[in-house]
C-alpha positions in Angstrom: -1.9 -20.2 22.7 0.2 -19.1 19.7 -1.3 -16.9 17.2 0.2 -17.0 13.8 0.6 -12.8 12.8 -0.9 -13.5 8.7 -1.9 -17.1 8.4 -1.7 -17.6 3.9 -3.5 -20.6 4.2 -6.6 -18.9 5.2 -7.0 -16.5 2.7 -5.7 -19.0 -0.6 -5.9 -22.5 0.4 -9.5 -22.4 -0.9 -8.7 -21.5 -4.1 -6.4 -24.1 -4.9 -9.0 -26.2 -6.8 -10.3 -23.3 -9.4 -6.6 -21.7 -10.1 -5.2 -25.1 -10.3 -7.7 -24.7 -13.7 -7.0 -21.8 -14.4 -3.0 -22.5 -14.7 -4.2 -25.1 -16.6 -5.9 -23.2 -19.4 -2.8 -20.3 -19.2 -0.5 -23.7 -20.0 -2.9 -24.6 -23.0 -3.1 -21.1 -24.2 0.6 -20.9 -24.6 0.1 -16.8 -23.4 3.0 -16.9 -20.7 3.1 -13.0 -21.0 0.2 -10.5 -20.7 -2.4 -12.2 -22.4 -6.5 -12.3 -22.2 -6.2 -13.0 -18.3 -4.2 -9.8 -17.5 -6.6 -7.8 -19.3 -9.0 -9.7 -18.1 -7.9 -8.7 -14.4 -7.0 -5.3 -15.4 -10.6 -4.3 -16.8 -12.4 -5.6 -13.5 -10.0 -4.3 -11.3 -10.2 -0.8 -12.8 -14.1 -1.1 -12.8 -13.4 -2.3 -9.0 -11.6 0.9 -8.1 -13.9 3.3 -10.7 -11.1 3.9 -13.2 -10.9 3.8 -16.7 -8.0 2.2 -16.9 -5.7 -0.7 -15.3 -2.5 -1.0 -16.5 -0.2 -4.3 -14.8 3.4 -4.3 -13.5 5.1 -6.3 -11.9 5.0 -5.0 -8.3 3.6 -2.2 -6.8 7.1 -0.4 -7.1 7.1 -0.5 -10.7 3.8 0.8 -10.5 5.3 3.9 -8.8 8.2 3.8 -10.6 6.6 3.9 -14.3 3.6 6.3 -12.9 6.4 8.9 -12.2 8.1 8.4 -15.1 5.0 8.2 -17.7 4.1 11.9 -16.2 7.4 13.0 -16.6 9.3 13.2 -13.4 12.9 13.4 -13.9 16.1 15.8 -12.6 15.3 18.9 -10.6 11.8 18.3 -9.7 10.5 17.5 -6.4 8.5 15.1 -5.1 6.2 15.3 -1.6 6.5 11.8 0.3 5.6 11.0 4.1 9.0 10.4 6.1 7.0 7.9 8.1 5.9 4.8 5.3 8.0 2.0 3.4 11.5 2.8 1.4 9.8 2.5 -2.0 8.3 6.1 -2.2 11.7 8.1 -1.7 13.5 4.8 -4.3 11.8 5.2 -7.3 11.7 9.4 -7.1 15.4 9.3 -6.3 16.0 6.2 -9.1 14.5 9.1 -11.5 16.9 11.4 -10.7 14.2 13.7 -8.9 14.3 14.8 -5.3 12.4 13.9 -2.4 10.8 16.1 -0.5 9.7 14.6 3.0 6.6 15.7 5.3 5.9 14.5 8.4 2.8 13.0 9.1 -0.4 12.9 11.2 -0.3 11.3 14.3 -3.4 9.5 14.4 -3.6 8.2 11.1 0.0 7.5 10.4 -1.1 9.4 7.1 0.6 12.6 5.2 -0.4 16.0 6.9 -2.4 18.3 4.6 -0.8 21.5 6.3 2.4 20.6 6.0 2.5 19.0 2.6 0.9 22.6 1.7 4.0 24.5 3.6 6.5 22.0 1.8 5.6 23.2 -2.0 8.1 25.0 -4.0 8.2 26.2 -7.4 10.0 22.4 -7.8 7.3 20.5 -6.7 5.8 18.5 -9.4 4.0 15.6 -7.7 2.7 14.5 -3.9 2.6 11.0 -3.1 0.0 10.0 -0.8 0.0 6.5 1.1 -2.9 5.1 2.9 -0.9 3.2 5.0 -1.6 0.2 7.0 -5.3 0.4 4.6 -6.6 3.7 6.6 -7.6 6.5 3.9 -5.4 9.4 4.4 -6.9 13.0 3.9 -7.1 12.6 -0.2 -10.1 15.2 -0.9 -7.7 18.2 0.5 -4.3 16.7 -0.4 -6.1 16.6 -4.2 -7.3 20.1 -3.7 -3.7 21.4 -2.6 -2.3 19.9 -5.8 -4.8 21.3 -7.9 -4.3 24.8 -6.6 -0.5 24.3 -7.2 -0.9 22.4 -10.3 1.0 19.3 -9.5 0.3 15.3 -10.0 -1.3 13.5 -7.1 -0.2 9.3 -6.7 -2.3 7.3 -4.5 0.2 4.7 -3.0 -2.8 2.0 -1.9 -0.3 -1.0 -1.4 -2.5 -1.6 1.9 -6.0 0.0 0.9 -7.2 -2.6 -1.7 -10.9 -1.6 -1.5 -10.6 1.1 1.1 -13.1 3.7 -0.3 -14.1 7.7 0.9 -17.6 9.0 0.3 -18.1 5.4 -1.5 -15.8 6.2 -3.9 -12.8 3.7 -3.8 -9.3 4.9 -3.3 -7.6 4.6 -6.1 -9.6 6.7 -8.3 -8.7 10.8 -6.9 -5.5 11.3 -8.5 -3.8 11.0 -11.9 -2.8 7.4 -10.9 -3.3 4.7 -8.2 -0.9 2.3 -7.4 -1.5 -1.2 -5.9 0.8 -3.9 -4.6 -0.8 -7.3 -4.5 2.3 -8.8 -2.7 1.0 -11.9 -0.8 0.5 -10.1 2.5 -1.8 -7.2 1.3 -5.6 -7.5 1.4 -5.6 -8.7 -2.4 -2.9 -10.5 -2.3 -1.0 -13.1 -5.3 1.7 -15.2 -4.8 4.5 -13.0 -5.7 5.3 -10.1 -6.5 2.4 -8.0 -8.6 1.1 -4.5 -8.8 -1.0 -2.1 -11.2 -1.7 1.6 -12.1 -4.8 2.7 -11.7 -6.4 6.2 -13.9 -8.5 7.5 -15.7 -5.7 9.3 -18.3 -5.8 7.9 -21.9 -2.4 9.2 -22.4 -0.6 8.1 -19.3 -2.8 4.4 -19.5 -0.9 4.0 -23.1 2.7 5.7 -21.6 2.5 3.0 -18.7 1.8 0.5 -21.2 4.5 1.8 -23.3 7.1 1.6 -20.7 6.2 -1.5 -19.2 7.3 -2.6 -22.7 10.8 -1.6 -22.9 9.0 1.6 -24.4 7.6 -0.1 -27.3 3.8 1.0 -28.2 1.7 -2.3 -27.6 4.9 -4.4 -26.9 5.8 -3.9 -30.9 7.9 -1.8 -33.6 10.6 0.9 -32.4 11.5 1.8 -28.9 10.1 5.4 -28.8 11.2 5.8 -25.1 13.3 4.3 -22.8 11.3 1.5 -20.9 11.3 -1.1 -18.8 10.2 -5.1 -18.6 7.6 -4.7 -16.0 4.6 -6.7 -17.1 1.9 -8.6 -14.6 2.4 -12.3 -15.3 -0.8 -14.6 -16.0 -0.2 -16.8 -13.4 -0.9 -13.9 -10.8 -3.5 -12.3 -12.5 -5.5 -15.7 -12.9 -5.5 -15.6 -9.2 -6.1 -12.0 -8.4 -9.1 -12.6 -10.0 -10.4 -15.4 -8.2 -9.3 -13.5 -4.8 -11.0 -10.5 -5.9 -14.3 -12.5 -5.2 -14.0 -12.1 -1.6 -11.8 -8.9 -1.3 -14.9 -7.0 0.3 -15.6 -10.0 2.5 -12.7 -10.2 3.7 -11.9 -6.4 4.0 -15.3 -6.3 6.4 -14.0 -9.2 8.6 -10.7 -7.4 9.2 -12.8 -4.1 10.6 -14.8 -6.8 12.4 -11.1 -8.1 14.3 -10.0 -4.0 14.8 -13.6 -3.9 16.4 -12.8 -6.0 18.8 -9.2 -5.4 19.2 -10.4 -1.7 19.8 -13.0 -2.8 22.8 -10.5 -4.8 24.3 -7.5 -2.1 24.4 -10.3 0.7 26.0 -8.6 2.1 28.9 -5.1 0.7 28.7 -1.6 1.9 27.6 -2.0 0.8 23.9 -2.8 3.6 21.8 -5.4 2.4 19.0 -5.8 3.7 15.2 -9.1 5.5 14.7 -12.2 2.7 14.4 -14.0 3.3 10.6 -16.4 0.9 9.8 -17.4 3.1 6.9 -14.5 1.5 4.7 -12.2 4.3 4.6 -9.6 2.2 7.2 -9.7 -1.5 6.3 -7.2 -2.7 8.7 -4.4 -4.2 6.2 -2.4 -3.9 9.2 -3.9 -3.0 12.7 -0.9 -0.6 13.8 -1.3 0.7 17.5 1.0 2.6 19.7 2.4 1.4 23.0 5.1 2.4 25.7 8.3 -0.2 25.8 7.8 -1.6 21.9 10.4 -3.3 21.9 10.3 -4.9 25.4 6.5 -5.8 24.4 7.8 -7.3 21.5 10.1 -9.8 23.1 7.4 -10.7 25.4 5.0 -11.7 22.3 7.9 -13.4 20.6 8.2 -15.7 23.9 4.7 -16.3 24.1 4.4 -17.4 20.1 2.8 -14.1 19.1 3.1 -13.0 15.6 3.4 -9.2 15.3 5.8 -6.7 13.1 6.8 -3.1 13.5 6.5 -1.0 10.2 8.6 0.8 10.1 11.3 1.6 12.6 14.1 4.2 11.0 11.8 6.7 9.1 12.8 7.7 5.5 14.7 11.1 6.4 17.2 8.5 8.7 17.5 6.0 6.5 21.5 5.5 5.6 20.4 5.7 1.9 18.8 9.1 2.1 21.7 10.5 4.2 22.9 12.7 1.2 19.2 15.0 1.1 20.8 15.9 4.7 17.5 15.6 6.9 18.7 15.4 10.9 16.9 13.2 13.6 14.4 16.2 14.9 13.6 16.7 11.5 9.8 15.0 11.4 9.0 14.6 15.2 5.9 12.7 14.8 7.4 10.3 12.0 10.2 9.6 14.4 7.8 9.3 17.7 5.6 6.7 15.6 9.0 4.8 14.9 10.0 4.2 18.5 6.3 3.0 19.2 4.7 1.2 16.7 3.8 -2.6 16.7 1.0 -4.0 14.1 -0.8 -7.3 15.2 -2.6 -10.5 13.8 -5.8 -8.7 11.8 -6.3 -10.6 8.7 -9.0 -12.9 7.9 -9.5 -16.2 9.2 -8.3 -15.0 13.0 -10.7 -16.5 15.4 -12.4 -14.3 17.8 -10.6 -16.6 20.3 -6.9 -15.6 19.0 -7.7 -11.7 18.9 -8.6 -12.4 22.5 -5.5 -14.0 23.1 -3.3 -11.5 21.7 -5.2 -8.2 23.2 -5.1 -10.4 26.7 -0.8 -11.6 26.2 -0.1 -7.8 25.8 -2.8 -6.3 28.6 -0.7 -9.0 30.8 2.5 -7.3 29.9 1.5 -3.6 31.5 -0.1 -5.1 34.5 -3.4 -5.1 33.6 
């Protein structure tokens, strides 16, 4: 039985109807660009999160990119990010001009290690970036307390923790800023690219808005900085909204799935990520570790299995970084994580049936 690895339908379909309206009054309102609906979304997201503040961009790498920026990250500062995690951290510190710094990671969570983010600081360091990656909470209460003791910025990358919260208190909200994707695949997802800041900073909420403006205050008058045209369209945010109706819903149901992936992997060769129920791993991507990855994944590709490895080069090997001259050997766990990750169907509207299938198509492959 073939298992689709994210099936869209399921999780927008739905919503046709209502944003179909919604579209409908944007058109009326002639407000193409920002507009009551973006600050409409950006006002219950931040309340969503616990900020004060939600500021739109167009992706969640502009999100980075102006949250950098708007705190003042520029040449010969230094910047913290986990070698094992998506291109976008090391771009937009090296687009800046800075330098990043990169940690290796802990093994269980695929998350930033505390200790060796705290060995990594220099008189240079001016901000840590922290990923929850694949929607599991990394360890934010100490990583915030090592940047308070060193006096440097903390930015949440939560690209795949939409809702993922620690101590009830959503990520998102423990460092200067939080920044979201909403790319269709994440667990709030548009359709297209879309991202926003979240903080509770005055003055970096109206920076952010500044820049997003081509560095204009409130999109008018003089350019007092040099900015950018990375504004949240309508269109998305008219949806976001909608989806944001069933975000927690839909966050539960994908612990439900890593539930019973997790049973069904007990005793076997596949390694499984921690099971939370408490909300601080939502399962954007259930990410386990097995022996012959890429053997396993040919087998699932024959047998109409969706699945994806993220991410197999980490960030110090990466042709593009070759110049902060990082060696393989550098980040042992990042790189052991590399050769053995595969992340499997997990988001909502996967039938019991289908986790069944795909926990029983890979069991089949070792023998068991």
């Amino acid at each position: 039985m073939p298992v689709s690895f994210i099936n869209l339908h399921a999780v927008n379909d739905h919503f046709l109807e209502d944003y179909q309206e919604e579209i409908r009054k944007i058109f009326e309102s002639g407000q193409f660009v920002n507009g009551p609906t973006v600050q409409k979304f950006e006002e219950q997201f931040a309340r969503y999160v616990g900020c004060k503040f939600g500021v739109g961009t167009n992706s969640g790498t502009d999100a980075m990119l102006l949250s950098l920026n708007a705190l003042g990250i520029g040449p010969g500062d230094e910047v913290l990010c986990p070698a094992f995690t998506y291109g976008r951290c090391a771009d937009v510190v090296a687009r800046l001009g800075a330098t990043p710094v990169f940690v290796d990671v802990r093994p269980e969570s695929f998350c930033l290690d505390p200790d060796l983010a705290l060995a990594s600081m220099t008189s240079k360091t001016k901000a840590i970036i922290v990923v929850h990656l694949f929607g599991m909470a990394a360890e934010i209460d100490r990583l915030c307390q090592i940047a308070r003791t060193y006096s440097v910025y903390v930015l949440e990358d939560c690209r795949h923790a939409s809702g993922a919260r620690v101590g009830g208190r959503r990520l998102g909200s423990f460092g200067q800023a939080g920044c979201f994707s909403f790319y269709p695949t994440r667990s709030l997802g548009a359709v297209g690219d879309a991202g926003l800041v979240s903080t509770g900073d005055d003055k970096l909420s109206e920076q952010l808005r500044r820049l997003r403006e081509h560095g204009r205050a409130n999109g008018k008058g003089e350019h007092d900085v040099v900015g950018y045209n990375s504004r949240l369209d309508p269109i998305q945010a008219a949806l976001l909204l909608l989806k944001m109706q069933e975000l927690d819903e839909n966050n539960l149901e994908r612990v439900e799935n890593a539930r019973l992936y997790t049973s069904l992997f007990k005793g076997s060769p596949v390694v499984t990520p921690p099971f939370r129920e408490d909300l601080s791993h939502i399962y954007n991507m259930y990410t386990v570790l097995v022996p012959d990855r890429d053997k396993l994944a040919a087998h699932l590709t024959e047998k109409g299995i969706g699945h994806s490895v993220y991410y197999p080069t980490p960030l110090h090997l990466q042709p593009a970084f070759q110049y902060l001259g990082y060696k393989e050997g550098a980040f042992p766990v990042s790189e052991d994580l590399a050769r053995r990750v595969i992340s499997l169907p997990v988001a909502p509207g996967l039938k019991k049936k289908e986790v069944q299938e795909v926990a029983k198509t890979i069991l089949e492959f070792y023998g068991q």
